[in-house]
C-alpha positions in Angstrom: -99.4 182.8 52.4 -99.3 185.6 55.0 -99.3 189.3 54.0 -97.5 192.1 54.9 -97.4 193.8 58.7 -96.8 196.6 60.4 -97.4 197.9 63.9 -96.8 200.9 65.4 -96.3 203.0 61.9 -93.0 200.6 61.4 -93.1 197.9 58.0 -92.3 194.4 59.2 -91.2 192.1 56.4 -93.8 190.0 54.7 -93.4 186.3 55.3 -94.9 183.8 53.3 -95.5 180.5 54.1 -94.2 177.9 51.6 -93.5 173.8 50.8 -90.8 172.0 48.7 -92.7 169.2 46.4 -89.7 167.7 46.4 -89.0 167.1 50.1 -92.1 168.3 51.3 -90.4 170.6 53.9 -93.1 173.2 54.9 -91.4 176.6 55.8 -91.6 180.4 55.6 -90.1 182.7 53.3 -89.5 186.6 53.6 -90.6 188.6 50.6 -86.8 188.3 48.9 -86.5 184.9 48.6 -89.2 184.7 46.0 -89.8 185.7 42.7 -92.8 186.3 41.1 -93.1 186.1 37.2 -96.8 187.6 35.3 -96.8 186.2 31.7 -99.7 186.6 29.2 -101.7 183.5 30.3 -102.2 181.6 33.8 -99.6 179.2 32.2 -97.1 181.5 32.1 -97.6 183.6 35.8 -95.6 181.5 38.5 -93.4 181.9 41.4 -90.5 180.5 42.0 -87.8 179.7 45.3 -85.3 177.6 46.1 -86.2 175.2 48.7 -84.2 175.9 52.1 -83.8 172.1 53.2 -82.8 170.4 49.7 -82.0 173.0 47.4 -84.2 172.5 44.6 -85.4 175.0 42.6 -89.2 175.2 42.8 -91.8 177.1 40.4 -95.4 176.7 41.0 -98.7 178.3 39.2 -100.0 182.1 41.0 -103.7 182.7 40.5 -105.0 185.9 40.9 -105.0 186.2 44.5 -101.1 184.2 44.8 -100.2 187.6 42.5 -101.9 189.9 44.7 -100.9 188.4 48.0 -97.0 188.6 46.4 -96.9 191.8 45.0 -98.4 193.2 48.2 -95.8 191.5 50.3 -92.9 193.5 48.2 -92.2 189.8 46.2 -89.7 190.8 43.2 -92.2 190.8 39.8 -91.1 190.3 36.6 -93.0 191.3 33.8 -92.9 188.6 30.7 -93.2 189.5 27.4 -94.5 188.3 24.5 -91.7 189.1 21.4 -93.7 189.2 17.5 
């Protein structure tokens, strides 16, 4: 996964590099066509996309560093919850 740019005082959008497990297309995303989702457990803290060659859907784990690497690149976060 790459990390965000920027050169003479102007942001360049983060690209990340990416693969389908379903096609196994290897690609590069820009920051907007991920999500990132931080549950209460490493079970629960993924990211997902949707594969540009087949469509699928994909989600896959995000360690610590995945989460930083993401949130630095301006990746959408969403914030799960546990309800009582």
């Amino acid at each position: 996964m790459a990390g965000a740019v920027t050169g003479a005082g102007v942001a360049v959008t983060a690209v990340f590099k990416a693969a389908c497990p379903d096609c196994r297309a290897s690609f590069e995303l820009a920051a907007g066509a991920l999500r990132l989702a931080i549950g209460a457990s490493d079970r629960t803290t993924f990211y997902s996309f949707t594969c540009p060659d087949c469509g699928s859907a994909v989600r896959k784990p995000a360690g610590e560093r995945i989460v930083e690497l993401l949130t630095g690149g301006g990746v959408r976060t969403l914030r799960l919850h546990i309800t009582a």
